[in-house]
C-alpha positions as CSV (number, residue, x, y, z in Angstrom):
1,X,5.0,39.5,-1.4
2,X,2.7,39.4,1.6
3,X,-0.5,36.5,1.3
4,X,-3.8,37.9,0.8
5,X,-6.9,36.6,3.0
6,X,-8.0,35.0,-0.1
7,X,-4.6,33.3,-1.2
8,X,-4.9,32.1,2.7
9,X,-8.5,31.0,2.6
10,X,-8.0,28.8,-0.5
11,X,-4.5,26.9,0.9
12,X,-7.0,26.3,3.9
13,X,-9.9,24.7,1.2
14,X,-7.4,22.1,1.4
15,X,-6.9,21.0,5.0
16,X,-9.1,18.5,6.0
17,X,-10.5,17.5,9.6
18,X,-9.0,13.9,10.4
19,X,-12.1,13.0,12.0
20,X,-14.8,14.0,9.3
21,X,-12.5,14.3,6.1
22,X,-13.9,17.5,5.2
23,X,-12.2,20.6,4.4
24,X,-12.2,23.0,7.9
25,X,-13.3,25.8,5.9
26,X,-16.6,24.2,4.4
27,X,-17.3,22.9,8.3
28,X,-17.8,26.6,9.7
29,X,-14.4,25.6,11.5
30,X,-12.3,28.9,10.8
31,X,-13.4,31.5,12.7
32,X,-11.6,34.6,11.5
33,X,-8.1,35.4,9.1
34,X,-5.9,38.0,9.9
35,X,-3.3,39.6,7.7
36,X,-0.8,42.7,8.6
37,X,2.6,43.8,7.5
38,X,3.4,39.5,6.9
39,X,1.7,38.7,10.3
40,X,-1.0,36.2,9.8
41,X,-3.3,35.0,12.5
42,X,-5.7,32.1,12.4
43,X,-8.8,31.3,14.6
44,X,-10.0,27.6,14.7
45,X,-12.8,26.6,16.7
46,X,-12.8,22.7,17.5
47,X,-16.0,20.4,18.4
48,X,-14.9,19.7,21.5
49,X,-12.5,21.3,24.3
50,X,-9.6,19.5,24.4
51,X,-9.8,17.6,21.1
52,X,-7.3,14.9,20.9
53,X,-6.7,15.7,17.3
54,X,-5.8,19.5,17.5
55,X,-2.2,19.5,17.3
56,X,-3.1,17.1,14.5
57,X,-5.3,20.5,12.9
58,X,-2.4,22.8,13.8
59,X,0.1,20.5,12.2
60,X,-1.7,20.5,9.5
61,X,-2.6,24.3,8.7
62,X,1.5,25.1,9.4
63,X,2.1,22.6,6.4
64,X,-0.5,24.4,4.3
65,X,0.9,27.9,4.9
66,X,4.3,26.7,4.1
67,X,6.4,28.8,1.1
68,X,4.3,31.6,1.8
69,X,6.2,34.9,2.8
70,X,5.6,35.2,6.6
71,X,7.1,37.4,9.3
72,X,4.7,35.4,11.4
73,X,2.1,32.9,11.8
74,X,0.0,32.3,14.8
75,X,-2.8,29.7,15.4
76,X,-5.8,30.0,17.6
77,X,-7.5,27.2,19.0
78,X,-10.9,27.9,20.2
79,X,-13.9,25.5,20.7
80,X,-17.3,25.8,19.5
81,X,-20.7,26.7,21.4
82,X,-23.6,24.5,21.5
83,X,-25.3,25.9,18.3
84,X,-22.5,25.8,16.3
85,X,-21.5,22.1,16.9
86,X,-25.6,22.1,16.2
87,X,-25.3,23.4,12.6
88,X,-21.8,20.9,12.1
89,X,-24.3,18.0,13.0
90,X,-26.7,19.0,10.2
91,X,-24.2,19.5,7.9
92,X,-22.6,16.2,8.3
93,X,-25.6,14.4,8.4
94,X,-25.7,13.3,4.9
95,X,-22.8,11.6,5.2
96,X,-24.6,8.8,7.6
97,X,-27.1,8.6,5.0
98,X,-24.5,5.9,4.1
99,X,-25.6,4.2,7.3
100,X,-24.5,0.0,7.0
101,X,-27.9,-0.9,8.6
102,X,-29.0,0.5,5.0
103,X,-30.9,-3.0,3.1
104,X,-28.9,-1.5,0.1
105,X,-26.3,-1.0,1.5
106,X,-22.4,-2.1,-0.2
107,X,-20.7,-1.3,3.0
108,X,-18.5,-4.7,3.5
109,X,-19.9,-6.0,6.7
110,X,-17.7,-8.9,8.7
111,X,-18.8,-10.5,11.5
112,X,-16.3,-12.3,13.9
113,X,-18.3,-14.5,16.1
114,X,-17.6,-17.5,18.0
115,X,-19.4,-19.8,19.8
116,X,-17.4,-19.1,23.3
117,X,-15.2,-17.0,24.5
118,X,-11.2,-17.6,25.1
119,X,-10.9,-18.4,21.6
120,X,-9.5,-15.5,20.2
121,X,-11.8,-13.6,18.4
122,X,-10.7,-10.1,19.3
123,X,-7.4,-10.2,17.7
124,X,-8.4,-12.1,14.7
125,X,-11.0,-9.1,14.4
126,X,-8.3,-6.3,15.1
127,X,-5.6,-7.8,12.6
128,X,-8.3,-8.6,9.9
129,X,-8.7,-5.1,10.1
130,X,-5.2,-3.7,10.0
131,X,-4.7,-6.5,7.0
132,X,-7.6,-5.1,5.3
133,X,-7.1,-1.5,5.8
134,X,-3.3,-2.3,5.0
135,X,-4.6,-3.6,1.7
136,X,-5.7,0.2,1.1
137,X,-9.1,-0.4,1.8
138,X,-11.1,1.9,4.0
139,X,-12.2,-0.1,7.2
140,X,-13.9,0.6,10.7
141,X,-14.3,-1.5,13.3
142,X,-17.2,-2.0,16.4
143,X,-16.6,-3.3,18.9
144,X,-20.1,-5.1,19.6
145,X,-18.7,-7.4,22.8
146,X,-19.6,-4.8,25.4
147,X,-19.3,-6.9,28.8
148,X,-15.7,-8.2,27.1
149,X,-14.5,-4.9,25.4
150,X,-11.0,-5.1,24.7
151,X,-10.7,-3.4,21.0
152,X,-9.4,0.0,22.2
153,X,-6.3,-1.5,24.2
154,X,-5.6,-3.7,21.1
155,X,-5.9,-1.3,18.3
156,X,-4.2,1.1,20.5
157,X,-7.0,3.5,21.0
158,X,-6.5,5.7,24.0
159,X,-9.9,8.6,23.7
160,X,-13.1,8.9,23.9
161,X,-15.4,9.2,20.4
162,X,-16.2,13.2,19.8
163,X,-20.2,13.7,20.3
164,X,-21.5,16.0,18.4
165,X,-24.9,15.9,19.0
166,X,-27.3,13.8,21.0
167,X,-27.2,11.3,17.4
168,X,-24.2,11.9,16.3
169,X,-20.5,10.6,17.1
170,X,-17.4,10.7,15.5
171,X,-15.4,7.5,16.3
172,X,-12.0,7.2,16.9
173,X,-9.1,6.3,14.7
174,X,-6.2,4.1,15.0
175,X,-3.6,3.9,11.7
176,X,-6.5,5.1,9.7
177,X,-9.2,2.3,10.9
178,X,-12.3,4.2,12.9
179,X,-13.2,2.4,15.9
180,X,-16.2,2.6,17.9
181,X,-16.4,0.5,21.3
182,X,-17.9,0.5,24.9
183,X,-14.2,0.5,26.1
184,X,-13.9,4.5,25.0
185,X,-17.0,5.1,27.1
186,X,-15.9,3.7,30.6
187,X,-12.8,3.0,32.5
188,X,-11.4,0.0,31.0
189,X,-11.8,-1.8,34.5
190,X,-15.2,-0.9,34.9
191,X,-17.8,-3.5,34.7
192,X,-20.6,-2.8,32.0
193,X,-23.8,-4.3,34.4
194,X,-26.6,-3.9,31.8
195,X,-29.2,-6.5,30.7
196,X,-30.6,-7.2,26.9
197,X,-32.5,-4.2,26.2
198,X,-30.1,-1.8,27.3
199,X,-27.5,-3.9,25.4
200,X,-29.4,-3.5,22.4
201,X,-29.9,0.2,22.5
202,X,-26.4,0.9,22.7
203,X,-25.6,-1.3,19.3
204,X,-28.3,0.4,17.6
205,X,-26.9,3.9,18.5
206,X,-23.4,2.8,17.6
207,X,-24.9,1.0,14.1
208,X,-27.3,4.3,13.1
209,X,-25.8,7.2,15.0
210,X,-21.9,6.8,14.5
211,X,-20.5,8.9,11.3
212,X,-18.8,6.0,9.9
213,X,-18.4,8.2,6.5
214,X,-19.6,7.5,2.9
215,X,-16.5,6.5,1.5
216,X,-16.5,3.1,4.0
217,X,-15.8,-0.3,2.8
218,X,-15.5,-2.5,5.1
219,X,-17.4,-2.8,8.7
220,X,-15.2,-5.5,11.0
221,X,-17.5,-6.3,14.0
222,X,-16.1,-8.1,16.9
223,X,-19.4,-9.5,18.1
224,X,-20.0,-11.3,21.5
225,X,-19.4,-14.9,22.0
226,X,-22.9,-17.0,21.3
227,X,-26.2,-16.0,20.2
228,X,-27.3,-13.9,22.9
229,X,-29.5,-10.5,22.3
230,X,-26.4,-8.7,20.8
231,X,-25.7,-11.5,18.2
232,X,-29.5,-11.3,17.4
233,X,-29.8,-7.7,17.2
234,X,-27.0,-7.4,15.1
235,X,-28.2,-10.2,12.8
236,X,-31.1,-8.0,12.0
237,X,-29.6,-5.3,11.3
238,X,-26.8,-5.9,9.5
239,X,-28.9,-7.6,6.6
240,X,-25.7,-8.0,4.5
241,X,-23.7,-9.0,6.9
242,X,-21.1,-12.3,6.8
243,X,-19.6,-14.6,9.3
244,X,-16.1,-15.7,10.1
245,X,-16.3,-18.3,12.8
246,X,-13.3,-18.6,15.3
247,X,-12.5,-21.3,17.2
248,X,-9.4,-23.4,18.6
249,X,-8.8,-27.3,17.2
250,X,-11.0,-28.9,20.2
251,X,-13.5,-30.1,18.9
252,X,-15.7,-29.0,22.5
253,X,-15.0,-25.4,20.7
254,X,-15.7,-26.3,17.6
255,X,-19.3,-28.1,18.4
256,X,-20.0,-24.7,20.1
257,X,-19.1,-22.4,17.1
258,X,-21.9,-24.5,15.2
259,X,-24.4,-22.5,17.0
260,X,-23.4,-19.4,15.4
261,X,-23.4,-20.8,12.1
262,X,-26.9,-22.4,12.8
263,X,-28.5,-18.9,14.0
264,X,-26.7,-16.7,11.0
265,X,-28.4,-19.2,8.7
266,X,-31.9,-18.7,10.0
267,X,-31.5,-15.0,9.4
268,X,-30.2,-15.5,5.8
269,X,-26.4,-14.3,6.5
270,X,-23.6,-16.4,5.2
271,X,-20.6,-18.1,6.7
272,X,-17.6,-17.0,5.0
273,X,-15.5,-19.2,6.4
274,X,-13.8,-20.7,9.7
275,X,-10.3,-19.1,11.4
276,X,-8.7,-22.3,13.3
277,X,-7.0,-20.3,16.7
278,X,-3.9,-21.7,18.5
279,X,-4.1,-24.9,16.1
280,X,-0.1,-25.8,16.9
281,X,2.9,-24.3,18.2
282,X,6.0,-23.9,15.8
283,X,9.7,-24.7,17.2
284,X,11.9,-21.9,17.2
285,X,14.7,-24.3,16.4
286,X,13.5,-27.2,14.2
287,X,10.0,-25.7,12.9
288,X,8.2,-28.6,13.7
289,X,4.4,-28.2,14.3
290,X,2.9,-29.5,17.9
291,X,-0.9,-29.3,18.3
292,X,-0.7,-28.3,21.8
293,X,-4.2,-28.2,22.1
294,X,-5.8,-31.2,19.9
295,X,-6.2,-30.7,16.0
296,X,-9.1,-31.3,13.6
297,X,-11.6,-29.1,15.1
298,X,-11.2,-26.0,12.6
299,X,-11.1,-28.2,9.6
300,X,-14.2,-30.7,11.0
301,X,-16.1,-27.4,11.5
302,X,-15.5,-25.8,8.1
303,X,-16.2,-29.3,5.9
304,X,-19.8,-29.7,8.4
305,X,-20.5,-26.1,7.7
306,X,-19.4,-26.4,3.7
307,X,-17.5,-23.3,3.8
308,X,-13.5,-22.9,3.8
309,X,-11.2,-22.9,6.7
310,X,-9.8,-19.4,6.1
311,X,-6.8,-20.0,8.1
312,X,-4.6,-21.6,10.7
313,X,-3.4,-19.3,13.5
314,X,-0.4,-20.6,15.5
315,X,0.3,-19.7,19.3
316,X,2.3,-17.2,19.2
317,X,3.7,-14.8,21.4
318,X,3.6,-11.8,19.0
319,X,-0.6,-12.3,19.1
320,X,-0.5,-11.0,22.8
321,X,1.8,-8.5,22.9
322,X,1.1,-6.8,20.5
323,X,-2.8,-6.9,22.1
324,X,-1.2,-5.5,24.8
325,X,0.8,-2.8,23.2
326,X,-2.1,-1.7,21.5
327,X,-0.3,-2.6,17.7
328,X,-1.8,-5.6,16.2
329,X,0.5,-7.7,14.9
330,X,-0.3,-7.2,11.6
331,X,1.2,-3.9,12.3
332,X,3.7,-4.7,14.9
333,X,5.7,-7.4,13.3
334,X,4.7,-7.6,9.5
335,X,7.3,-10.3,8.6
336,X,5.9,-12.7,11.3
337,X,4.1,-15.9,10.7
338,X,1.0,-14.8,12.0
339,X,0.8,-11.2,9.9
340,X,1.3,-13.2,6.7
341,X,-1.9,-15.9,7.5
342,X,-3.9,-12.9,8.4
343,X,-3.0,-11.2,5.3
344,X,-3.7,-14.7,3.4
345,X,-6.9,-14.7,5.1
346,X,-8.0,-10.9,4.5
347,X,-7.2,-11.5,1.0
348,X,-9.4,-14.5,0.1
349,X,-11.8,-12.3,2.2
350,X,-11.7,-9.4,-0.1
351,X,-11.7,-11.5,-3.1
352,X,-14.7,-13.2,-2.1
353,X,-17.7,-13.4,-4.7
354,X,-20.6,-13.4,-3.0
355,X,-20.1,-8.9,-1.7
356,X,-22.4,-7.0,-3.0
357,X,-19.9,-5.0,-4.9
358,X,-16.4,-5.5,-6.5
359,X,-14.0,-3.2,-5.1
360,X,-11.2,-1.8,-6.9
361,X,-8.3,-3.9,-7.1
362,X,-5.9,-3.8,-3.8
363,X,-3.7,-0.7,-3.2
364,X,-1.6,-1.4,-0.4
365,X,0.9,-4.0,1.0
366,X,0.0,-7.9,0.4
């Protein structure tokens, strides 16, 4: 028997965008429905021209239209004028209204910090992320180092966010963590030539203007190295936010981290604990540990600082590549030493008392 609009309209109810997890039909996103003699045409207006996720939207309306009796069924992309992309921004408002900058906020803020760079912080940041969102939690991630962006390439994020209005983006998405980062904005080999204030507008319009949706839980920020005017700003703005220091065993490294530690304190956010990069190298053949690059500074670090040291990071080759690859090894290479401390280390994270809300117990893989 041939579909009725209505029987149509309701299988559509259930199609979400990827972007705004909404239902397309309640965003003003389907256009028109056609149905003659089993013939059944679609219209779909996108935000933007050329959206990255439409064969995404496409996929995902065939799959919703399956086991129905079809001669034929044909999509139509089209892309939405000014006033309707308008009326989408006021609709999804509300859902920033669950803004992290919020003082009441529960929005799970981390923030990687360091007290130089070299040391690593990026890809602790990217695969704390994947560990976390792996656990089945619902995680984003900004990147906040914008002369040293390097998030996109290493959480394999290739696009640009979608703007829908002049304060409102929709970040992009990488194996279902949101990621919002300088890097999407330029060429990655462009140089970002700003100074402090200019710095700081651009983290307040990706804190308050980015739709990071209501149902986030955790915010992983890869901030800048040292306590420079985009450590500061996002100090006071991310009143719940929580530190995990990374450094390498020197203890040059480590004496520098201490900074960190020292500024967070003065604006009331707590250490959560101290990530110990490239602390040995394992043999392939024998196992045996070598500290390649001194030992101790991690460990000195945590015990001044009275917090734990979260974990021990070995030098690795899978670390790099899988930077490079844009799959965090986390992802990449699950089974590897270094996936298993980060998912150690995301663990004692998420189990950690001091959030300001319990989450339900973990989902996902472990």
């Amino acid at each position: 028997m041939m579909p009725t609009r209505d029987e149509i309209l309701k299988r559509l109810d259930k199609v979400l965008d990827p972007e705004l997890h909404q239902p397309i039909t309640s965003l003003g996103m389907i256009e028109g429905i056609r149905v003659a003699d089993g013939r059944v045409r679609i219209d779909v207006k996108l935000t933007v021209q050329g959206c990255p996720l439409q064969d995404r939207i496409d996929a995902d309306i065939r799959h919703a239209m399956e086991g129905l009796d079809l001669r034929e069924l044909r999509i139509e992309l089209g892309v939405m004028t000014t006033e309707e992309r308008q009326k989408l921004a006021q609709m999804v408002r509300p859902v920033r209204e669950s803004s992290v900058t919020r003082k009441d906020s529960t929005v799970r803020v981390l923030i990687v910090g360091s007290g130089k760079g070299g040391v690593g912080k990026s890809t602790v940041t990217v695969n704390l992320a994947a560990a976390l969102q792996d656990m089945g939690r619902n995680v984003a991630v900004l990147d906040a180092d914008v002369y040293g962006f390097s998030v996109p390439r290493m959480i394999g994020v290739r696009r640009a966010p979608v703007v829908l209005s002049e304060d409102l983006i929709l970040p992009a998405e990488s194996g279902g963590v949101k990621v919002i980062s300088m890097g999407m904005l330029v060429g990655e080999d462009t140089p970002v030539m700003w100074r402090g204030p200019m710095l700081t507008k651009l983290i307040e319009q990706f804190l308050g203007d980015v739709v990071w949706g209501d149902d986030l839980e955790y915010l992983v920020v890869d901030a800048p190295p040292g306590t420079g005017d985009v450590a500061i700003t996002l100090a006071q703005r991310l009143h719940q936010g929580k530190i995990v220091l990374v450094t390498t065993p020197q203890a040059a490294a480590a004496r520098v981290a201490i900074r960190v530690a020292q500024m967070s304190k003065k604006v009331g956010q707590d250490v959560l604990g101290v990530v110990e990069n490239m602390a040995y190298f394992r043999c392939p053949t024998c196992g045996e540990e070598t500290a390649i690059f001194g030992a101790g500074g991690g460990e000195a670090l945590a015990r001044e600082l009275a917090v734990p040291l979260l974990g021990r990071l070995p030098i690795d080759a899978e670390l790099p590549e899988g930077g490079d690859e844009g799959r965090p090894a986390v992802w990449e290479r699950p089974e590897g030493e270094p996936s298993r401390i980060f998912r150690e280390i995301a663990r004692e994270i998420d189990a950690h008392r001091s959030w300001p809300r319990a989450l339900p117990s973990p989902t996902g893989t472990l």
